[in-house]
Structures are given as C-alpha cells and as structure tokens.
N, C-alpha and C positions, 0 to 999 in steps of 0.2 A: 349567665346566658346572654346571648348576645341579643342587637335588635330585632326585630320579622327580616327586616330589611336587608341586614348582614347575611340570617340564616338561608335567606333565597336566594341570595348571591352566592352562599358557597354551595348551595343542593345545586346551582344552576354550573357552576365552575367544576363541582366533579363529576354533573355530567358529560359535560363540555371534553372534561379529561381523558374519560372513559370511549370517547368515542374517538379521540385523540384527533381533534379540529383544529392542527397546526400547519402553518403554511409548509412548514418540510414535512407534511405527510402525503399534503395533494399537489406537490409537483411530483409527474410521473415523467420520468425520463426516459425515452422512445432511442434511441438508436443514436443520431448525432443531433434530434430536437427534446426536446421538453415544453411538456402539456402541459396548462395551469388551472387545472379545473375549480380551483376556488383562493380565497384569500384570506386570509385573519392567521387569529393567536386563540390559547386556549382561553385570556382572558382577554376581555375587550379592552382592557386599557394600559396593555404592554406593547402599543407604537400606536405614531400617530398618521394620519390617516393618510397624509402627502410622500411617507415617507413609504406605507405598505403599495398605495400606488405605485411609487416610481420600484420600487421592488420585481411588482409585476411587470413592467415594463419592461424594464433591464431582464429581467430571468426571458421575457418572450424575445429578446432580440442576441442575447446572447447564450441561449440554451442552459447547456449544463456546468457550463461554466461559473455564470452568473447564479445559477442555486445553489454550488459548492461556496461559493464566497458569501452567499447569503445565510448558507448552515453554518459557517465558521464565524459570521461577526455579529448577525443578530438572531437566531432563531434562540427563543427560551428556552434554557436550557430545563428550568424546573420552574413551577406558580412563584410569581413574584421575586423571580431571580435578574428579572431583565435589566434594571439597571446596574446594576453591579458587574453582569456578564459584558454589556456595551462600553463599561465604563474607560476602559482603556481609548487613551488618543488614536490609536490607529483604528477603532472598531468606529470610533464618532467620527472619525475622516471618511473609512467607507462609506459611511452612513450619508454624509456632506455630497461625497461625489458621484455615489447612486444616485440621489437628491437632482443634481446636477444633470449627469446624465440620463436621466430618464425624459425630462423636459427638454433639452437641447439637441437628444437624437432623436427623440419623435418628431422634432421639429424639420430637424434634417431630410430625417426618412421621408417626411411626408412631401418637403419641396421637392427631392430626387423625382419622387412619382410625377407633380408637376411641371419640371421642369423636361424633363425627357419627351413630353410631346410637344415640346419647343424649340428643340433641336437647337439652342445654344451651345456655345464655344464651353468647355470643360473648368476653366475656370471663373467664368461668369455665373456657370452653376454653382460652384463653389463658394460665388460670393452672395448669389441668393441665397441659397441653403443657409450659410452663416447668420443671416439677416433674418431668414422665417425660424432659426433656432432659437437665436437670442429672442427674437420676440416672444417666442409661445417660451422657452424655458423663465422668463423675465413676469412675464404677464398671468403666466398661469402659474406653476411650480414654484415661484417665488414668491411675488405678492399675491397671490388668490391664495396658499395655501398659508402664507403667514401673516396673514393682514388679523388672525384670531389668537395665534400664537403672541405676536405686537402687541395686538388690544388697540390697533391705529387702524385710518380709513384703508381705504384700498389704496388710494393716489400717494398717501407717507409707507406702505410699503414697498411701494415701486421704487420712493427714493432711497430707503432705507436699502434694499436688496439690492440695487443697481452693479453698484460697484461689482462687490462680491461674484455676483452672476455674468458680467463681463470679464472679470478674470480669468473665471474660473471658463467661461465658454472657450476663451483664448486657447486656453490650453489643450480643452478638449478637441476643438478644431487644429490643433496643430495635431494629434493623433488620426483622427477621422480625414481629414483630406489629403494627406499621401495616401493612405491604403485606397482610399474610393479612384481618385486621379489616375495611380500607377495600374491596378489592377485591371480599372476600366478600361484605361488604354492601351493593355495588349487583349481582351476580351470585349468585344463590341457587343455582344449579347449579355453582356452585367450590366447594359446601362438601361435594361429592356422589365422594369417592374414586373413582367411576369412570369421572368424567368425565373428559377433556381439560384442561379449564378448572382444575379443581381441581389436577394436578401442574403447571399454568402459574404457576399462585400460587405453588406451594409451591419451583419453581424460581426466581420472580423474590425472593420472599422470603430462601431461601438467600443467592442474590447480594446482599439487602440486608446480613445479617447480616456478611456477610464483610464487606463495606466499613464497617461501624458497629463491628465485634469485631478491625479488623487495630490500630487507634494502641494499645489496652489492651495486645494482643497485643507488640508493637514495645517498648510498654514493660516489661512481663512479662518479656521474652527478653534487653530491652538490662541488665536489673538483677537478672538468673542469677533469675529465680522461675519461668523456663521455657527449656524447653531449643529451639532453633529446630530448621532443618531437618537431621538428623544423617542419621551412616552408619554401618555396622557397623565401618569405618576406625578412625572416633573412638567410639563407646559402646563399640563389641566387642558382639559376640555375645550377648544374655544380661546384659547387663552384665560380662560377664568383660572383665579388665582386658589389654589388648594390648600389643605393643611399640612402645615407641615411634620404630621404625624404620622402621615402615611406617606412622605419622602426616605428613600430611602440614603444615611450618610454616608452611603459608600458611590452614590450619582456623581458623576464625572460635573465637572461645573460647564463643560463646553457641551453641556445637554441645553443649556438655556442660550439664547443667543444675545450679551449683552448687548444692549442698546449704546451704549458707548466703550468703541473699540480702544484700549488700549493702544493705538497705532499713530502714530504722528500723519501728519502732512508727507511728507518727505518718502517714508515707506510707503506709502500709499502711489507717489507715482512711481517711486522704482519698483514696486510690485508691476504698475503698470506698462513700464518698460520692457521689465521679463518676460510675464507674460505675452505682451507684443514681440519681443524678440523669437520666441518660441513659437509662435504664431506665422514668423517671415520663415524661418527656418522651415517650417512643416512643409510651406509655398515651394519654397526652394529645393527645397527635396521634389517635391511633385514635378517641378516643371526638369529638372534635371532626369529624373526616371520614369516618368509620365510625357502626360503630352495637353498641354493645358488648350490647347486650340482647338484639338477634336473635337467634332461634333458628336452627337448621339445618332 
C-alpha cells in the first residue's frame, strides 16, 4: 500500500479524470473564434505554468487554429504520458516558439492599441511595437518565468535569456510586420482597435510570426539555449530539483534548458546575422507592398 499522501493524489487525479479537466476539453470552438473557459491538465504537473499561459494566449489570438496545434503537440494524451508524448524535437520547438510568441505578441498587440491614438508614420509603429515586445516577451515570459526554472536571481535571467528571445523575436517580427503593414495599408479601419478588422490582422499576423519564429526556435532548443516544451516532471516545481524516479527515460533532454549552450561564439553571431537578415527582409517586403508612411 502506498503513502496517505500518494493515495490522495490518485482519489484526487481520478476524479480530476472523470470530470475530464483538460485544456482540450474547455476550449469550445465558436464559428471562426475560440472560447477558453479555463486552463490546466488532468494532472497538475504535466506543464509548466509559463508555458500553459502562453498556450492561452496564443489559442485566444489565434483561435482554432492555435488549439489544433496545441491538441497535436502537447495535450496528454493519457496520466503521465506527457513527456514521452512531447518528447519529440518538433513537439519541444512548438512548445519554445509558443513560449515565444505568446510574450512578444501580446506585446505587440498591446502597443498596436497604443500607438493608434498617436497617429504615427506605419513603420515607426513597427518599430515601437518591436521594442514593447521584446521587452514584455524578454522581462516577463522569459526571465520572470524562468528565473525558478534557472534557480538564478531575476537580473542573471534576463542575461541568460537575452540572446535566445532576441532571435527568436527577430524572426517572429519578420512574419508579424508584413502582414500588419500590407493589410493595414490597403484597410484603414484595421488599424482602429475596435474594430473587427483590426484583431483579424493582429490574428493573421501572430500565425505569421509563429511560422517565421518556429526554425530559430527548433534551433535554439536543439543546441540547449532554450528549454522546449517542459513539465514540473522534469524542471520541478520552482526549479527545485526532483527525483529522479519519477523522471521519465523516454524525456526529451531539450526539456531542460542547459545552462551552457553547446554553441561557439561564432554561431552565435551568424545566428544573429540571420535572424537580422530575415528581420530586413520582412521590412522590405512591407515597404514594397505596404505603405510604411501612412498614418492611422
């Protein structure tokens, strides 16, 4: 027989089961939106809490889309099957550049709103928005949510993640500002927060971003300078360190995010040349089929 302690956890986990309190059971999918009436897993420690957030995030800015790619890469499939199910490289890149994008386009979205009663030039928006992403995905989604993951202060997270979340913003902004640029600039009422039009951009745009921000992302995760999709299994709690008896051997190693990246000097700025290349490209596309001057 097992402890009290065990026995209460699993009377608690088959109720939990039995009422079936999984995030793909309470996203209800409306027509071309989805509702997210709540959030968890049947067990409380199959993800970790930065990554469920950016989940909801991404699911409320990309509807049903974003819940189709989230039943396919992390929802549990059965108790205690989740790392094994995530274990794959592409499942822990999704998981990275969810991560990613949910910090850097709430960022975005939130300047859009701001800056639209400012009536700036289109690509000066552009470059605020870049600036209040990177910061809120940098300051918060990065180091607030892994400074416990680390086991370091908040201030050695910020340095620790920097890199990583500049990359990887690069890229995402090289998806996200054509679609927002081009589309606003033949629709003047998309650049209007209360319109319709305007969260249709700022959805299609996300979905650009993730598909422009997942290869940096994939690469990030496959050479430890980011951690993919984890679970309290493998980080623990807080970063507190667990046993390793209740790890499971089949956990992908880019669940944990080494502290020292295999990655020379050298990769490190030709990643950041790419990334910046992709980054001028997205511009250049904008100002070619856009109109970077328009005002709102």
């Amino acid at each position: 027989m097992g402890s009290p302690l065990v026995t209460e956890r699993r009377t608690r986990e088959r109720r939990l089961d039995r009422a079936g309190c999984r995030l793909g059971d309470v996203v209800c999918i409306h027509g071309s939106g989805v509702r997210v009436r709540g959030l968890g897993s049947v067990h409380e420690d199959t993800g970790d809490a930065d990554h469920e957030v950016g989940w909801l995030l991404v699911i409320l800015y990309t509807g049903p889309v974003g819940a189709a790619v989230y039943w396919l890469s992390c929802r549990e499939p059965s108790p205690g099957a989740h790392e094994e199910f995530v274990a794959p490289l592409w499942k822990q890149s999704v998981g990275s550049t969810i991560h990613c994008l949910a910090g850097d386009a709430t960022g975005v979205i939130a300047a859009a709103i701001l800056t639209s009663h400012l009536h700036l030039p289109m690509g000066l928006d552009a470059a605020v928005e870049y600036a209040v992403g990177f910061g809120f995905g940098l300051l918060v989604f990065q180091a607030l949510f892994m400074k416990g993951v680390l086991r370091v202060t908040y201030e050695e997270a910020i340095r620790r993640t920097a890199l990583a979340e500049w990359l990887s913003m690069n890229c995402v902004m090289a998806g996200m500002v054509p679609v927002m640029v081009i589309l606003m600039s033949r629709d003047m009422r998309a650049m209007e927060p209360t319109s319709l039009r305007f969260w249709g951009v700022m959805s299609l745009a996300t979905l650009a971003g993730a598909v422009t921000g997942y290869p940096v992302n994939r690469w990030l995760v496959k050479n430890g300078l980011k951690h993919g999709m984890g679970t309290e299994r493998v980080l623990g709690k807080g970063g507190t360190k667990i046993d390793n008896s209740v790890r499971n051997p089949e956990m992908a190693p880019s669940m944990v995010m080494e502290s020292r990246g295999g990655v020379g000097k050298r990769r490190k700025v030709a990643a950041a040349f790419v990334t910046l290349a992709a980054l001028m490209a997205g511009i250049a596309v904008s100002g070619l089929f856009g109109d970077l001057a328009m005002r709102s």
